[in-house]
C-alpha positions in Angstrom: -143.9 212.9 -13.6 -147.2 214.8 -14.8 -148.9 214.7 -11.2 -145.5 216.0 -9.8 -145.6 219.0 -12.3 -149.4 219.3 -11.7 -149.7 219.6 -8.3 -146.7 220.3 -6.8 -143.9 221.9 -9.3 -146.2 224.3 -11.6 -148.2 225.3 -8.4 -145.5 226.5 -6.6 -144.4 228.2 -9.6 -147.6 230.3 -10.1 -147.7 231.6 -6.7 -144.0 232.9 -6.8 -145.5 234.8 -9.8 -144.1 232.4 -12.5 -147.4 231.7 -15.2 -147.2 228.3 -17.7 -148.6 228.9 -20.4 -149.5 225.2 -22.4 -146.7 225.7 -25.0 -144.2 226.9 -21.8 -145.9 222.8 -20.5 -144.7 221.4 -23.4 -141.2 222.4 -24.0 -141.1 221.5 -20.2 -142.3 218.3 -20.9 -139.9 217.9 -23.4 -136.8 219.3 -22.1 -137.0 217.1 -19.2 -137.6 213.9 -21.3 -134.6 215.2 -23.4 -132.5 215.2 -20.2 -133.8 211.8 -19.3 -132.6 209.8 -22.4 -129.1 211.8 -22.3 -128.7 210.8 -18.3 -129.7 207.6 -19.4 -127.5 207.0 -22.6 -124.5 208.2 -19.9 -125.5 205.4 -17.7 -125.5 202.5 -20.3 -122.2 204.1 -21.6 -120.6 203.7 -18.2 -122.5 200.1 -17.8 -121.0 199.2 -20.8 -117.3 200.4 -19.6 -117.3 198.9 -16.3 -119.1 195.7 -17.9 -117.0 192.3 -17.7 -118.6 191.4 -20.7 -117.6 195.1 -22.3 -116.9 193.1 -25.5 -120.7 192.5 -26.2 -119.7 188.5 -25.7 -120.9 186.1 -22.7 -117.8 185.2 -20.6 -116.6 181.9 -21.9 -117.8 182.1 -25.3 -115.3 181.7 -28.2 -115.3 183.8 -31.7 -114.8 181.7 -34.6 -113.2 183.5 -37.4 -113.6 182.8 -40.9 -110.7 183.1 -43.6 -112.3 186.6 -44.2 -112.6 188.2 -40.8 -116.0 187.6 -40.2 -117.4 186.9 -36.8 -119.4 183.3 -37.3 
């Protein structure tokens, strides 16, 4: 991602008059990795929806119970 800010993004930016200033770098940097973990927390949500295995447990494994409800 750097090299596509570097050369391409934040140089196209400069000569439609838009300046980046380090600090206006960094909270780029960081709003984009921001967006990046939300997109990717949506993605494992719907994985884990649309999984058959949704239940966190192999297909074809049992749960043993014990007299107090706890998974063994």
């Amino acid at each position: 991602m750097i090299p596509l800010f570097d050369h391409l993004i934040y140089p196209a930016l400069r000569s439609a008059g838009i300046n980046f200033t380090p600090i206006k770098r960094i909270y780029t940097g960081f709003l984009v990795c921001g967006l990046a973990l939300v997109y990717s927390a949506i993605l494992q949500q719907f994985i884990y929806e649309k999984s058959p295995c949704h239940d966190n447990h192999p297909s074809g494994t049992l749960v043993f119970r014990t007299t107090k409800g706890l998974g063994v």
